[in-house]
N, C-alpha and C positions, 0 to 999 in steps of 0.2 A: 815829725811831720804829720799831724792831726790833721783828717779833715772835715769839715763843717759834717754833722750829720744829717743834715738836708740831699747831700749828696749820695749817702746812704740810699736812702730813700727814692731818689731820682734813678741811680743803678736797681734797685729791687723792682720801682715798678718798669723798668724795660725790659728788665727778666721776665717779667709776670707777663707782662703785654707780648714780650716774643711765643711764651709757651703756650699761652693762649691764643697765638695767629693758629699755632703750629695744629695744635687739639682740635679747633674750628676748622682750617683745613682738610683732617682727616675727616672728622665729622662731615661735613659736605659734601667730599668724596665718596665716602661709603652710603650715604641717605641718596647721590648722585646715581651709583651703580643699583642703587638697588631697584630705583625708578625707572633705568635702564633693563634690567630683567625682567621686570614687571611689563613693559611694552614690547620687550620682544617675545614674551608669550602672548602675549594678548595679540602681536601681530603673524606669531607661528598658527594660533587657534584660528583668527582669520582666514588664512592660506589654504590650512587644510579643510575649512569648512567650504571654501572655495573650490576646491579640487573635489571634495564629495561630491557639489552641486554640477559641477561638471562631469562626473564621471555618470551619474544618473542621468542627467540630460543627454549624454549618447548613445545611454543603454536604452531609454523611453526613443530617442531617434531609430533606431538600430532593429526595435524589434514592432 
């Protein structure tokens, strides 16, 4: 029971195309998280530059 080696070939590339979802996958994920880090410091720097500006603003009221 041979079969055609064309079919060979049809099972190889949907190996190849599953492992490569899977890679791509990860890859986006991790380039995802890391865009994700990258704005929540830039939105932590914010905050606190926020919170200095108000804290000197009550102390300029205050005195």
């Amino acid at each position: 029971m041979t079969l055609p080696i064309w079919i060979y070939f049809i099972a190889a590339g949907i190996l190849f195309s599953a492992f490569m979802t899977v890679k791509s996958a990860k890859d986006e994920r991790e380039t995802e998280n890391e865009w994700i880090e990258k704005e929540g410091e830039i939105y932590i720097t914010r905050m606190e530059k926020e919170k200095e500006s108000r804290k000197n603003k009550q102390m300029k009221e205050g005195a």
